[in-house]
Structures are given as C-alpha cells and as structure tokens.
Backbone and ligand atoms as CSV (ligand in chain L), in Angstrom:
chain,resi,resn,atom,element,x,y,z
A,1,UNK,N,N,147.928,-146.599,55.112
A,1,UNK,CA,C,148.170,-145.369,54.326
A,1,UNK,C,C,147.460,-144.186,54.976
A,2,UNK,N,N,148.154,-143.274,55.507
A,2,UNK,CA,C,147.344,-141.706,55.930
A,2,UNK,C,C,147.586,-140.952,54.958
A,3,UNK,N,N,145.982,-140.177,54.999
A,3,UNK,CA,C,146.154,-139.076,53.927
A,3,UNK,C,C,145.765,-137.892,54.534
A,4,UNK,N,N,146.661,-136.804,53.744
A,4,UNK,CA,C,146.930,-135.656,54.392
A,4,UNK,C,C,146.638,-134.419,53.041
A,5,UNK,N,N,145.625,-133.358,53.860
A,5,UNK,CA,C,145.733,-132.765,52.976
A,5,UNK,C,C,146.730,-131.128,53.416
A,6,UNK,N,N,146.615,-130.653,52.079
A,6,UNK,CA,C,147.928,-129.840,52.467
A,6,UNK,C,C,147.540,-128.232,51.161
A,7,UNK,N,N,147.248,-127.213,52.370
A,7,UNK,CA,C,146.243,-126.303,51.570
A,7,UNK,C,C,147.449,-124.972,51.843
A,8,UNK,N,N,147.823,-124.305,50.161
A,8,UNK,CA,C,148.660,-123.256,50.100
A,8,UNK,C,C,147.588,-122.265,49.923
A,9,UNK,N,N,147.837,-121.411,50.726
A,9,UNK,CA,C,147.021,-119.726,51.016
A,9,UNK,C,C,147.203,-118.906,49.816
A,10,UNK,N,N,147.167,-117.565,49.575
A,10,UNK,CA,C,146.999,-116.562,48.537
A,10,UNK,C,C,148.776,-116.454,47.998
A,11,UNK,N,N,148.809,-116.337,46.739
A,11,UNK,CA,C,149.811,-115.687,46.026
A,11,UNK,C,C,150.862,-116.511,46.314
A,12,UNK,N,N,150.682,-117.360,46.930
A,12,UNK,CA,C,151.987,-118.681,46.467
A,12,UNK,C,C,151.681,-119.213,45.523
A,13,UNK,N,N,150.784,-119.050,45.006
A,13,UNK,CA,C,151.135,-119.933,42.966
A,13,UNK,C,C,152.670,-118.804,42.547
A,14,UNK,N,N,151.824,-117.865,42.826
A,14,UNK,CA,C,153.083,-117.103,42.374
A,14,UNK,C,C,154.782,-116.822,42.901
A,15,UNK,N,N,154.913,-117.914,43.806
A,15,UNK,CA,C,156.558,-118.460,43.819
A,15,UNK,C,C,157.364,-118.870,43.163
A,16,UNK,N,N,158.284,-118.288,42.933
A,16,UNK,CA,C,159.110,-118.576,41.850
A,16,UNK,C,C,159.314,-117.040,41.022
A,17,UNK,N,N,158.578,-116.523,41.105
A,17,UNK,CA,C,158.605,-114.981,40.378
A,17,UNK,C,C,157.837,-113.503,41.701
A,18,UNK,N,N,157.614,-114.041,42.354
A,18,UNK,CA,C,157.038,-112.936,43.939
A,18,UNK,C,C,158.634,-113.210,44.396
A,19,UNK,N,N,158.706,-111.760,45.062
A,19,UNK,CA,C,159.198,-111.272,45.725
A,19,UNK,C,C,160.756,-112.291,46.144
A,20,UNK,N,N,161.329,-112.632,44.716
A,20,UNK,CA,C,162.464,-113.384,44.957
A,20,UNK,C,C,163.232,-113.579,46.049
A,21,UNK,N,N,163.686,-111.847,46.497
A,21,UNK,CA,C,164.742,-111.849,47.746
A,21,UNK,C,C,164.147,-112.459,48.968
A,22,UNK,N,N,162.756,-112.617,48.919
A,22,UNK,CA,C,162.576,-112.905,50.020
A,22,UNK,C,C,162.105,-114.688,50.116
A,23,UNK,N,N,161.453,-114.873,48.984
A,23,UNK,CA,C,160.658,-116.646,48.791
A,23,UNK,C,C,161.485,-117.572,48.072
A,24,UNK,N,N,162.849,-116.665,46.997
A,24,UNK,CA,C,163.881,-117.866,46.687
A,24,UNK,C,C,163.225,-118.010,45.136
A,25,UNK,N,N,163.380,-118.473,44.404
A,25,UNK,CA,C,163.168,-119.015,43.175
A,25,UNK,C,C,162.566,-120.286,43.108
A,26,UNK,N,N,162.469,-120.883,44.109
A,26,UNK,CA,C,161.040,-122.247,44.093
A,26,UNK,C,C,160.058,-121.664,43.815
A,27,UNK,N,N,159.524,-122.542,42.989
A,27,UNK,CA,C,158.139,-122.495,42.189
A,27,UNK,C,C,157.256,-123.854,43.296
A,28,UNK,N,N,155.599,-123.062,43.473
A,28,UNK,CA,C,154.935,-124.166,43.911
A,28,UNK,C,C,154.846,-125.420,43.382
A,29,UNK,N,N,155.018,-125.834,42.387
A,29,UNK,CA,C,154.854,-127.062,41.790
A,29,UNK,C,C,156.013,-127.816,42.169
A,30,UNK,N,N,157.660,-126.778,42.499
A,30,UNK,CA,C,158.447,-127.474,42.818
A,30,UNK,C,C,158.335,-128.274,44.101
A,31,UNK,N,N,157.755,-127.558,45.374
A,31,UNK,CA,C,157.695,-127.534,46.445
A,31,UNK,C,C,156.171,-128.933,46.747
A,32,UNK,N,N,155.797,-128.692,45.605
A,32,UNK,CA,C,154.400,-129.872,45.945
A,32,UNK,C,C,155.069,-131.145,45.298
A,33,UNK,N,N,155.917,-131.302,44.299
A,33,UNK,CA,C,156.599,-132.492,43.895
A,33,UNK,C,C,157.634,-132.955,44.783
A,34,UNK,N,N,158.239,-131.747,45.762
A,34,UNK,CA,C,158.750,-132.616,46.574
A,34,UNK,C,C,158.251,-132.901,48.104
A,35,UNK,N,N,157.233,-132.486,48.181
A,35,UNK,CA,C,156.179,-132.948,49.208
A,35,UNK,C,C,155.570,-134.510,48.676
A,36,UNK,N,N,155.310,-134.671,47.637
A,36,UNK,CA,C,154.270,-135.801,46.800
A,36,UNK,C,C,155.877,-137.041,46.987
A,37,UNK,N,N,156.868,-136.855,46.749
A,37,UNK,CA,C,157.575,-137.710,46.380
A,37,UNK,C,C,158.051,-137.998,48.710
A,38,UNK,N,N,158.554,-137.265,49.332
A,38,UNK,CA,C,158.613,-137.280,50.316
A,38,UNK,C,C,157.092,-138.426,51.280
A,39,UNK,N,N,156.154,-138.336,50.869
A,39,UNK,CA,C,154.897,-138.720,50.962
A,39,UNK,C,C,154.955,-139.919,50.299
A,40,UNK,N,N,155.717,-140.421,49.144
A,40,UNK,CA,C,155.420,-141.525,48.884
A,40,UNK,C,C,156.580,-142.553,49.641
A,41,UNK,N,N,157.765,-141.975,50.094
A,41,UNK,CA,C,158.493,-142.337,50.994
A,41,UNK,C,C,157.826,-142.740,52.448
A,42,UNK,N,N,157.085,-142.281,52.960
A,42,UNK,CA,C,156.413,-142.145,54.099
A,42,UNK,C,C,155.157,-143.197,54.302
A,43,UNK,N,N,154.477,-143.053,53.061
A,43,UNK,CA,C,153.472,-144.031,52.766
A,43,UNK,C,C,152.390,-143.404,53.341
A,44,UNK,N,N,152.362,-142.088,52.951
A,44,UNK,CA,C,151.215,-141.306,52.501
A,44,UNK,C,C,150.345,-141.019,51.428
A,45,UNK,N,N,149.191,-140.207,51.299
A,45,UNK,CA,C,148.607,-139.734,50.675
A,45,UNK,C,C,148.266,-138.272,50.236
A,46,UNK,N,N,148.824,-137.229,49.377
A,46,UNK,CA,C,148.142,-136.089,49.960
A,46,UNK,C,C,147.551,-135.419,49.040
A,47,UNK,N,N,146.407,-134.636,49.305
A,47,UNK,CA,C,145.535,-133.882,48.555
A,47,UNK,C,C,146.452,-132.479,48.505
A,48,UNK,N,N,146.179,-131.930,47.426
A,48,UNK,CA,C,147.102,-130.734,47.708
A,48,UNK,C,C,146.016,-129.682,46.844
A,49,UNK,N,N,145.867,-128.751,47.498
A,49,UNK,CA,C,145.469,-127.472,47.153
A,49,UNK,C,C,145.776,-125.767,47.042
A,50,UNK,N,N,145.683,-125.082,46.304
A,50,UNK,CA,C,146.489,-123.429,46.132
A,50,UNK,C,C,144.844,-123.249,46.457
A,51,UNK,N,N,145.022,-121.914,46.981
A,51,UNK,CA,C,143.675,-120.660,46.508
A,51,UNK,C,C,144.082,-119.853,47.208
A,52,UNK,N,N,143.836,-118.680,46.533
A,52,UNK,CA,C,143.766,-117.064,46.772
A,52,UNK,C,C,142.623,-116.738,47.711
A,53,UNK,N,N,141.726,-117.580,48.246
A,53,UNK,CA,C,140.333,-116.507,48.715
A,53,UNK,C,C,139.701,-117.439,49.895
A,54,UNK,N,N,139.781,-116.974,50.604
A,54,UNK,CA,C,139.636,-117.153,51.787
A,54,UNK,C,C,138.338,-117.802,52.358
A,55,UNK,N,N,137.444,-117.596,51.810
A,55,UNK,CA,C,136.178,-118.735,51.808
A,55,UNK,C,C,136.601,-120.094,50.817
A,56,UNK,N,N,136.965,-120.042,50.145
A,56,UNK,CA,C,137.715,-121.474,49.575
A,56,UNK,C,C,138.661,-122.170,50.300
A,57,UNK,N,N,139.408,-121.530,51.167
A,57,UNK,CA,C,140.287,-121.731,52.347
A,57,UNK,C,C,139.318,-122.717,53.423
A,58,UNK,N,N,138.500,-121.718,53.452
A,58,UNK,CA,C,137.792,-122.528,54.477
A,58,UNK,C,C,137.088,-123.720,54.126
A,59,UNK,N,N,136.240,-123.602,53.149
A,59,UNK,CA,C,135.769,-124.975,52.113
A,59,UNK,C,C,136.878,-126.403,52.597
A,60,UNK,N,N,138.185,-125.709,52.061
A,60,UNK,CA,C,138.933,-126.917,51.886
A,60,UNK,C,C,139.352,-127.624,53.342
A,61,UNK,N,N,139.510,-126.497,53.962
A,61,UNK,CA,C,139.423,-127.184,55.456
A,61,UNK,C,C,137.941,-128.136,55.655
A,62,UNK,N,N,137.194,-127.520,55.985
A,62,UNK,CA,C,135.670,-128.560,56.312
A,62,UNK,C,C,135.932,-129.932,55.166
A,63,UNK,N,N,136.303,-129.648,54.183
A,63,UNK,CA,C,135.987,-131.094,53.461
A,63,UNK,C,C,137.401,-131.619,53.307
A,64,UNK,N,N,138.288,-131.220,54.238
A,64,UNK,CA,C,139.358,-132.172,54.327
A,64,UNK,C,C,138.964,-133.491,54.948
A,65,UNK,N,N,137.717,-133.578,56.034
A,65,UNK,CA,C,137.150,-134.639,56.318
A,65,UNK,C,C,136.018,-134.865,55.561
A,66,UNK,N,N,136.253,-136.341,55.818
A,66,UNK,CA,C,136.266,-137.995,56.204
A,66,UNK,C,C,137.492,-138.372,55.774
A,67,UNK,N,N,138.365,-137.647,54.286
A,67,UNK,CA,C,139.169,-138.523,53.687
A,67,UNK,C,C,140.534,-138.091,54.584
A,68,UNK,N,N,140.671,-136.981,54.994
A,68,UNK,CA,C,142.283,-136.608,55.396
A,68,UNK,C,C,142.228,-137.427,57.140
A,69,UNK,N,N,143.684,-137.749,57.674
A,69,UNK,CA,C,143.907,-137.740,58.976
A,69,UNK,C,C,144.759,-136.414,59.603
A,70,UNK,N,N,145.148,-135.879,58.896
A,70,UNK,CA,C,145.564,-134.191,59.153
A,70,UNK,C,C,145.733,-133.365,58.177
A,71,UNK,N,N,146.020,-132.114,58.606
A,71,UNK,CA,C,146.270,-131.250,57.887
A,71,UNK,C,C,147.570,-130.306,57.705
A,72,UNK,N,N,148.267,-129.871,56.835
A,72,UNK,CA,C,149.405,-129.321,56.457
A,72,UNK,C,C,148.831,-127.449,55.940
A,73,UNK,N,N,148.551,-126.633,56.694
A,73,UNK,CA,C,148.577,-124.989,55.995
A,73,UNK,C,C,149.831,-124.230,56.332
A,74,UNK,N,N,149.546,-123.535,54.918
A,74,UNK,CA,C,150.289,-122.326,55.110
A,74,UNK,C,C,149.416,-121.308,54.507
A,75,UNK,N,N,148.874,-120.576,55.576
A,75,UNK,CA,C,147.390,-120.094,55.416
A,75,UNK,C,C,147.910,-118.360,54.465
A,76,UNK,N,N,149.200,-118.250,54.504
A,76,UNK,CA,C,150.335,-117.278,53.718
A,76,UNK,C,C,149.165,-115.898,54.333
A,77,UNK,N,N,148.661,-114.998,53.990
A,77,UNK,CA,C,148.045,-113.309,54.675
A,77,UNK,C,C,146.992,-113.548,55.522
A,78,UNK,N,N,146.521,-114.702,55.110
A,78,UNK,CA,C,145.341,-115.061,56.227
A,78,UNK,C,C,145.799,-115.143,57.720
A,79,UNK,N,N,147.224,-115.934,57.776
A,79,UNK,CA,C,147.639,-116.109,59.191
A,79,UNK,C,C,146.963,-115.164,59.974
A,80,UNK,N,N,147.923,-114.050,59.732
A,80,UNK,CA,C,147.420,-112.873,59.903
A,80,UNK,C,C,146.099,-112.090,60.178
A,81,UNK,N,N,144.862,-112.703,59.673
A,81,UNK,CA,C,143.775,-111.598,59.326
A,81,UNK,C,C,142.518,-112.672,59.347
A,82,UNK,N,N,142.804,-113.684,60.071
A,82,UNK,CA,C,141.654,-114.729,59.569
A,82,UNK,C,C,141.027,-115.499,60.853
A,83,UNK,N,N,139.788,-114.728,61.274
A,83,UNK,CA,C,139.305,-115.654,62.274
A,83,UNK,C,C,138.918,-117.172,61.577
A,84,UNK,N,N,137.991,-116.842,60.074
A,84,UNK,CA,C,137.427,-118.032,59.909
A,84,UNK,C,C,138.324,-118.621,59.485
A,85,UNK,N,N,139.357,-118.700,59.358
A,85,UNK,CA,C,140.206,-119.889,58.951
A,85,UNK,C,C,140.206,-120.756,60.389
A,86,UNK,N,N,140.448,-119.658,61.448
A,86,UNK,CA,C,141.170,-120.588,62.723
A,86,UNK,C,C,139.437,-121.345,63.241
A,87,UNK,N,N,138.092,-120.505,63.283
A,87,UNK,CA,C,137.446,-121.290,63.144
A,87,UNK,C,C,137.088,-122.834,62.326
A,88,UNK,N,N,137.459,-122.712,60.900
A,88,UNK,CA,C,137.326,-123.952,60.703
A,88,UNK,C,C,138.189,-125.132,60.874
A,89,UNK,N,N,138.924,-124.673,61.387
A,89,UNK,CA,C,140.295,-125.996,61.731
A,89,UNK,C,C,140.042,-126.345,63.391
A,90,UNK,N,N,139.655,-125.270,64.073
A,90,UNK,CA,C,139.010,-125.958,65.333
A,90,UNK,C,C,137.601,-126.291,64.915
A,91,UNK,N,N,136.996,-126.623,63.871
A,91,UNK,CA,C,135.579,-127.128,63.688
A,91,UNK,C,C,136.079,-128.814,63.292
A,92,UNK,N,N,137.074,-128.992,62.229
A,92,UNK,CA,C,136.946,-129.988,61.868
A,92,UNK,C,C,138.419,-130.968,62.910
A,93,UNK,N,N,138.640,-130.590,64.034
A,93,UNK,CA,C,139.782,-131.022,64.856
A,93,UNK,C,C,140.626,-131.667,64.042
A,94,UNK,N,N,141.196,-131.761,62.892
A,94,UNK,CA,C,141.877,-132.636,62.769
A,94,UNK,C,C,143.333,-131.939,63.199
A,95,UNK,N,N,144.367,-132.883,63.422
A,95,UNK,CA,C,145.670,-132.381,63.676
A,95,UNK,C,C,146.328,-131.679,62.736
A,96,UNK,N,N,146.640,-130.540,62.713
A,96,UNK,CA,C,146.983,-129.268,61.672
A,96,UNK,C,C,148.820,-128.722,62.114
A,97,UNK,N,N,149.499,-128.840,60.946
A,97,UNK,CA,C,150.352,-127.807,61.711
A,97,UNK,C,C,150.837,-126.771,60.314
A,98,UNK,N,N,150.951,-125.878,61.134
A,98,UNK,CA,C,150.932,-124.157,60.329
A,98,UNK,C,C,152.641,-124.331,59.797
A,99,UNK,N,N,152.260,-123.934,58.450
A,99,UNK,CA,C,153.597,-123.711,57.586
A,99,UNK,C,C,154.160,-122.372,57.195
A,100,UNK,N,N,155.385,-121.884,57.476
A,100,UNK,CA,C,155.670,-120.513,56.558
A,100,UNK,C,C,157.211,-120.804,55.896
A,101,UNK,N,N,157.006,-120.679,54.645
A,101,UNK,CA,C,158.235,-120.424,53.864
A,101,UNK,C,C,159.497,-119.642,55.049
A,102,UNK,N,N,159.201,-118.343,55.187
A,102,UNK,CA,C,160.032,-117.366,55.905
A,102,UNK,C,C,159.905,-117.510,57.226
A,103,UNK,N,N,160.458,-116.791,58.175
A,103,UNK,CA,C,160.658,-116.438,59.286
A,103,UNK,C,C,159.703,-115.719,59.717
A,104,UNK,N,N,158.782,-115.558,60.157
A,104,UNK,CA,C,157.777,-114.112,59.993
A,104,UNK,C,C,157.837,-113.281,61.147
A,105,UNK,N,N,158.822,-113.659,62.166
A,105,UNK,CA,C,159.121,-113.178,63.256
A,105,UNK,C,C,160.466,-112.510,63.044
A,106,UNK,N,N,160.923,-112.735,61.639
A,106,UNK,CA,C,162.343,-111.612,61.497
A,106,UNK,C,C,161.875,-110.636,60.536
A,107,UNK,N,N,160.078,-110.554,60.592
A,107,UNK,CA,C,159.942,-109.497,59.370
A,107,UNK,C,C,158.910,-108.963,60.163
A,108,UNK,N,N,157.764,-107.783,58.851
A,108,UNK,CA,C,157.087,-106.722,59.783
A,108,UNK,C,C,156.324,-107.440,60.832
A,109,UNK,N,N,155.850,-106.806,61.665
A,109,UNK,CA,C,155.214,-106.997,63.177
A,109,UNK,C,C,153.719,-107.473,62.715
A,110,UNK,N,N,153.124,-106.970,61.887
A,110,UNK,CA,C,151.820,-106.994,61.406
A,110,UNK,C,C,151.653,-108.980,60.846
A,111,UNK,N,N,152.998,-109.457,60.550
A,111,UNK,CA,C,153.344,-110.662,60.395
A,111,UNK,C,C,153.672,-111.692,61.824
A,112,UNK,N,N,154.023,-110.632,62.973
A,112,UNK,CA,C,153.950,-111.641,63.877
A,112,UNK,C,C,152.655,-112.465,64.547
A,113,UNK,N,N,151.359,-112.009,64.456
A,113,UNK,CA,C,150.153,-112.894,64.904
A,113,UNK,C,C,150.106,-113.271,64.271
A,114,UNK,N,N,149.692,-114.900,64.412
A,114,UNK,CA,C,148.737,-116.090,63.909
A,114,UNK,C,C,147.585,-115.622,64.362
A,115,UNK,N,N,146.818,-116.412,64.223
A,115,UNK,CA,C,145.419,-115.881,64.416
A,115,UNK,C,C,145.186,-117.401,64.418
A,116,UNK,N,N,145.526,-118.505,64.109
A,116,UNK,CA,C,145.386,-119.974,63.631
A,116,UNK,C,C,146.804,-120.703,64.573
A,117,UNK,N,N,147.477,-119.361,65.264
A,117,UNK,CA,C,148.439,-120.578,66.147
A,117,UNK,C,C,147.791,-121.626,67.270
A,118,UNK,N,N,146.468,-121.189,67.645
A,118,UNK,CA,C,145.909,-121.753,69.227
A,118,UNK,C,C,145.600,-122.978,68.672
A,119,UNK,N,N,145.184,-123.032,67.116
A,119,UNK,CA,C,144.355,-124.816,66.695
A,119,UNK,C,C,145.544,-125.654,65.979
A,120,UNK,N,N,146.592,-125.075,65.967
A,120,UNK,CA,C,147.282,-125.953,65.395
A,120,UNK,C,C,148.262,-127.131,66.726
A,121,UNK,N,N,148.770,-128.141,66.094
A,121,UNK,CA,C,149.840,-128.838,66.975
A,121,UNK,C,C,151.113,-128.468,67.012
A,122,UNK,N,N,151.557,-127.581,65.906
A,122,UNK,CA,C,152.883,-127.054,65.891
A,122,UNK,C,C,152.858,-126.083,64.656
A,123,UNK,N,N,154.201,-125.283,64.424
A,123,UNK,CA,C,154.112,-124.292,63.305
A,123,UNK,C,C,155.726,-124.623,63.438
A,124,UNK,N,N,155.655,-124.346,61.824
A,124,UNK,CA,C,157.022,-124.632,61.424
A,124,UNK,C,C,157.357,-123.565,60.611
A,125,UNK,N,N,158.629,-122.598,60.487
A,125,UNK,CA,C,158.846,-121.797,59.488
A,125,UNK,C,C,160.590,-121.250,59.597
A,126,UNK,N,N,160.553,-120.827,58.518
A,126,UNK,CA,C,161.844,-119.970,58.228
A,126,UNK,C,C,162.973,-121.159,57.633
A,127,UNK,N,N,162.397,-122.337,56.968
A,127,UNK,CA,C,163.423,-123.007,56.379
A,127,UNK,C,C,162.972,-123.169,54.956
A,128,UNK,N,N,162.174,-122.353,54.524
A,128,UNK,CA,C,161.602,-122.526,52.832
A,128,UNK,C,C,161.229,-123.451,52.629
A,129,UNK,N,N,161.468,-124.122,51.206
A,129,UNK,CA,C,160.404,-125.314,50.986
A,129,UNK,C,C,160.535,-126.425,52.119
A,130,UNK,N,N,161.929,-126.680,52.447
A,130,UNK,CA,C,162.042,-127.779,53.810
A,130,UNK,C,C,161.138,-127.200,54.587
A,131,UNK,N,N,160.418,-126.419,54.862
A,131,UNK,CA,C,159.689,-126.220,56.141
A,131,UNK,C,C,158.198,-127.603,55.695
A,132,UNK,N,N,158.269,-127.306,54.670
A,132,UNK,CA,C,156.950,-128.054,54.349
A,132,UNK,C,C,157.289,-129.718,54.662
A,133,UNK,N,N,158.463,-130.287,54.112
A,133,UNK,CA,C,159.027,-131.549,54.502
A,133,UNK,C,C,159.043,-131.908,55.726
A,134,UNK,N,N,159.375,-130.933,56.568
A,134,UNK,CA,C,159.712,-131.131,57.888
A,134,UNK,C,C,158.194,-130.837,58.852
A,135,UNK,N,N,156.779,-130.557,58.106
A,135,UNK,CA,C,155.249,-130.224,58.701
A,135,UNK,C,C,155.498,-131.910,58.582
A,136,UNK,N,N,155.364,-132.503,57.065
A,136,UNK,CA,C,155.052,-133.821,56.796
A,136,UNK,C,C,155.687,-134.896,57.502
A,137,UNK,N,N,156.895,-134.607,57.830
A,137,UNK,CA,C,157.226,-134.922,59.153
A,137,UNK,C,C,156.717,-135.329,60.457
A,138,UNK,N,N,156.536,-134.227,60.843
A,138,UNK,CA,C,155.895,-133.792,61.973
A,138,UNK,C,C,154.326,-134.761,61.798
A,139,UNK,N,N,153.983,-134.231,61.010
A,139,UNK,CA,C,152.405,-135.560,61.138
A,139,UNK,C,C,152.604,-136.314,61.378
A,140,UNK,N,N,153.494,-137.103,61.016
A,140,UNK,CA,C,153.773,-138.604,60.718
A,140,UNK,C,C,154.014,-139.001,62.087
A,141,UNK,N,N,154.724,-137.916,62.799
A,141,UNK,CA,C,155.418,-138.443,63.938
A,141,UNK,C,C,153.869,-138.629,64.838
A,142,UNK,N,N,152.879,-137.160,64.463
A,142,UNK,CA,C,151.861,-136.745,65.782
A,142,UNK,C,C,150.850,-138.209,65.364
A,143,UNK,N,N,151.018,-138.805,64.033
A,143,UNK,CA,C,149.787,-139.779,63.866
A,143,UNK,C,C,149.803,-140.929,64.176
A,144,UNK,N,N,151.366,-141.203,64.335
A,144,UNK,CA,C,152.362,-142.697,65.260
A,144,UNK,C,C,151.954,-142.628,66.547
A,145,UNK,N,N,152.277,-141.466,67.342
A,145,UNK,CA,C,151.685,-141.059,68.576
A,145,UNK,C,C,150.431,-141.578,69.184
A,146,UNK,N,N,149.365,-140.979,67.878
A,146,UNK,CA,C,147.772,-141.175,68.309
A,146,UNK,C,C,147.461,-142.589,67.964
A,147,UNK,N,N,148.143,-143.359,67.237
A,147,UNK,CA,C,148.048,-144.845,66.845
A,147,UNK,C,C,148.159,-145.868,68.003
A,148,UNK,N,N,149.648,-145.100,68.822
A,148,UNK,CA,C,149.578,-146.191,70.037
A,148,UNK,C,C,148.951,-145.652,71.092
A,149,UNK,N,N,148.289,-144.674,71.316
A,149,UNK,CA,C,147.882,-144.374,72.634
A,149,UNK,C,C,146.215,-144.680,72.582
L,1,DQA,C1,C,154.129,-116.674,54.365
L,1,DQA,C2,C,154.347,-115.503,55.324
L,1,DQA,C3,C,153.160,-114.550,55.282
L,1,DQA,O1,O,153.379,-113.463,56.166
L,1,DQA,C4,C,152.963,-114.005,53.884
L,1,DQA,O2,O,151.802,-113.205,53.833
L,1,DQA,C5,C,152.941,-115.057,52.847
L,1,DQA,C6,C,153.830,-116.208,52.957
L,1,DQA,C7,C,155.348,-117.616,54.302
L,1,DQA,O3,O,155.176,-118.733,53.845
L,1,DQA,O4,O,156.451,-117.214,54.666
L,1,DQA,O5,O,152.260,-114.928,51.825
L,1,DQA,O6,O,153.028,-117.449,54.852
C-alpha cells in the first residue's frame, strides 16, 4: 500500500462557486472523492489537505514524511509567488508532481512561472479535476519505477 499525500493551495475550497467560467462547477469535495475512490482502485492511501496560508503549506509538506511515498500539489497562487513552498519539497525529496485545474499557460503571464517547477517530477494541468487523476497516476507509475530499480 503507498500513501500519498495530496495538498490543495488557497481558495480551492471555494470551487464550485469561484470563478465558474473558468474552474467549472466541481466542488473540492467532489474532486477529493474522486481522487479517494481512484486510490482505492490503485491500492493507495491518501492524506488529503486544503489551506489558504502558506506556512501551513509548508507544514504539510515537511510532515508529509515518514508516512507519505509522494506527493500530489496544486500549490493554486503560491505556484506563482512561493520560494518556501519550492524550498520545502526540495527539503523533504519526496517525488512531487504539480497540479493545475486550468491551463495557466493560456492565461495571464504573471501565471506562467512555477516557482516549484525545478522540484517536482512532472506538472500536469489544463484537464480540471482529471488533471488530479491523471498526477495519481503518474505516481503510481514514478513509484513502480523506483520499486524495480
Ligand atoms: C490554479 C491556477 C493558479 O494560477 C490559480 O492561482 C489557482 C488555481 C489551477 O488549479 O488552475 O488558484 O492552480
């Protein structure tokens, strides 16, 4: 069983009612039930966390270890604006890959840096909640990988 934790950034609680035209009418709870059920297909585990604030961000990174074998963010304004995020995910190495609902490369420019692309193993975005299915994915595949080598 791998467990994975999987940490939503600022103002995605509020999906489902933010900025419709652009995030769709999924609600986070929708998007974490079908992460949790996808995961039990897989024969995972995952911790799942929201926060707005950016030192809690980081918290949850550092104490994703001992129990997690990777990590799932969508670090949502931080991407953007956050050394210490990308510091603590190169502190605690675990294999990370960056999530975005949207495209952020078909929207403002101020949205095109990561700041957290150099520590991750991959970034996935612009397919909405599937983007998140398709991170959990992606672990599964990078943790098969590190199993046989
Ligand atoms: C987002 C994209 C970010 O630019 C934005 O600040 C968010 C959500 C996404 O999932 O598409 O809050 O991370």
């Amino acid at each position: 069983m791998k467990h994975i934790t999987v940490i939503h950034g600022p103002n995605l609680n509020m999906l489902g009612s933010r900025e419709a035209e652009i995030y769709g009418s999924i609600r986070l709870e929708d998007i974490n039930q079908r992460l949790t059920s996808l995961a039990g297909e897989l024969e995972m585990e995952l911790r799942i966390i929201q926060t707005n604030h950016e030192g809690e961000m980081v918290e949850s990174i550092q104490e994703a270890k001992p129990w997690a074998d990777a990590i799932i963010i969508n670090p949502a304004a931080f991407t953007h604006t956050s050394v210490a995020i990308l510091d603590a995910l190169k502190s605690v190495g675990l294999p990370a890959v960056e999530v975005h609902l949207t495209n952020v490369y078909a929207r403002e420019t101020f949205r095109h840096r990561s700041y957290i692309a150099g520590a991750v193993a991959g970034r996935i975005m612009g397919f909405g909640a599937e983007s998140y299915l398709l991170a959990l994915r992606a672990i599964q595949s990078i943790l098969e990988k590190s199993a046989l080598s």
